[in-house]
Every structure is written in C-alpha cells, then in structure tokens.
N, C-alpha and C positions, 0 to 999 in steps of 0.2 A: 732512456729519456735524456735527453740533452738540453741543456738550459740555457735561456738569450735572454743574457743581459748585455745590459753597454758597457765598455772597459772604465770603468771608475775605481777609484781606491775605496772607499767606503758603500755600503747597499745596507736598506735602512730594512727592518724583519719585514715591512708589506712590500716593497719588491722583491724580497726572498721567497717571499709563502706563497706569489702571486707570480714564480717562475716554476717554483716546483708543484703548479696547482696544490698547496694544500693551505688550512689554517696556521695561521700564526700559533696557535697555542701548538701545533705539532712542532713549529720549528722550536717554540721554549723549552718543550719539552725532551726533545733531543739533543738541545745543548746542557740540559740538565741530567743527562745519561751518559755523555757521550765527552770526554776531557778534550779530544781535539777541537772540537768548536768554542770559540772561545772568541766570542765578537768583545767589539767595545762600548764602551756606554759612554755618553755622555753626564752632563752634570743632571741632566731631566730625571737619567737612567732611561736613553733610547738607547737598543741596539745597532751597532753600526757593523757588518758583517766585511771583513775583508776576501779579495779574491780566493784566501787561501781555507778561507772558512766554508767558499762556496764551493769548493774542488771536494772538502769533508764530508758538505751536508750531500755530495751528487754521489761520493762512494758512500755514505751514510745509504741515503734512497736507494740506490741499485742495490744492497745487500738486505736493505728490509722490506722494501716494497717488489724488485723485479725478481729478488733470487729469494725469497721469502726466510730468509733470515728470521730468529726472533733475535730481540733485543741483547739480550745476555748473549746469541752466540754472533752476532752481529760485533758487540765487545772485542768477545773474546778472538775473533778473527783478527780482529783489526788490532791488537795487541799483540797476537801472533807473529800476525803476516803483515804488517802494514808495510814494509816496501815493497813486495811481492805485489800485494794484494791493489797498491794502488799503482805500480808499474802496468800490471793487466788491467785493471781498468783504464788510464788512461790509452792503453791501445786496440781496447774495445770500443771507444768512444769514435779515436780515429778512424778506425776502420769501421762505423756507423756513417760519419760524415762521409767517407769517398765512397760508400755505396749507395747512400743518399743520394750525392753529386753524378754518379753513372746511372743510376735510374732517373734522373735530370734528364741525361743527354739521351738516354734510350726513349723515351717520351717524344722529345723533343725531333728525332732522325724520322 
C-alpha cells in the first residue's frame, strides 16, 4: 500500500486514517503501542502527524496488516531491525512505484 498525501509538515489523524483507509481509533491505538509514533498535539490536544510519523505508521501497516505481523512481534521487529527493516521497506516501496509506472507504459503501447 502506498500512501498520497500532499507534502505538508504537519497531517491532522483524519487525513492520516483516511490515507491509510482505516479508523482514527486504529491510528490512536497504534501510537499507543508503538514508541516511534509520536505525533504533536496541540493546545486542543489534536494530533498533528509529521512526515516522519507517516514513513512509521506505512512500516507499522505493511508489518501488521500486508506481512501479518501481530502486534507484540511487529514491536519487537522493529526494535530489532528497525534500520534493516525500514531500509527494505523503503526499497519495497520504490520498486512498487516503477512497476506501477511500467505497467502505465505497457497499457498505454
């Protein structure tokens, strides 16, 4: 899954929950599991999600939702391995988008 958002410094939990098609209570809940997410709040107490939070919540997703991780070893991976773990992800991702983009052009001929 790969997520489209616009390049902003701040994303508020309903364009979060409503990129990663899920409930806002899932993305609370995950920041409540999960130490690298770690949005900001204002004085209301909204969440403000930075781009680095949203890089977390996409290796968060792909380990419990596409590689069916539970939670506890979803953790403990990413406490493990997290440079590994998000080095390969990020060039999982890349190589999604240029095959995406060749199946464009194959269409398209």
């Amino acid at each position: 899954m790969h997520v489209e958002l616009p390049e902003k410094r701040y994303y508020s939990i309903g364009e979060v929950a409503a990129a990663f098609d899920v409930n806002t209570s899932l993305i609370r809940f995950w920041e409540k599991e999960f130490d690298v997410i770690q949005p900001k709040k204002n004085a209301k107490g909204n969440r403000k999600f930075t781009p680095q939070d949203i890089k977390n919540l996409e290796l968060i997703y792909h380990l419990v939702k596409e590689r069916g991780f539970t939670l506890d070893g979803a953790r403990t991976h990413l406490k493990e391995n997290k440079h590994k773990t998000l080095d390969n992800f990020e060039i999982i991702r890349k190589l999604e988008t240029v095959k995406s983009e060749l199946l464009k052009i194959k269409d398209n001929l």
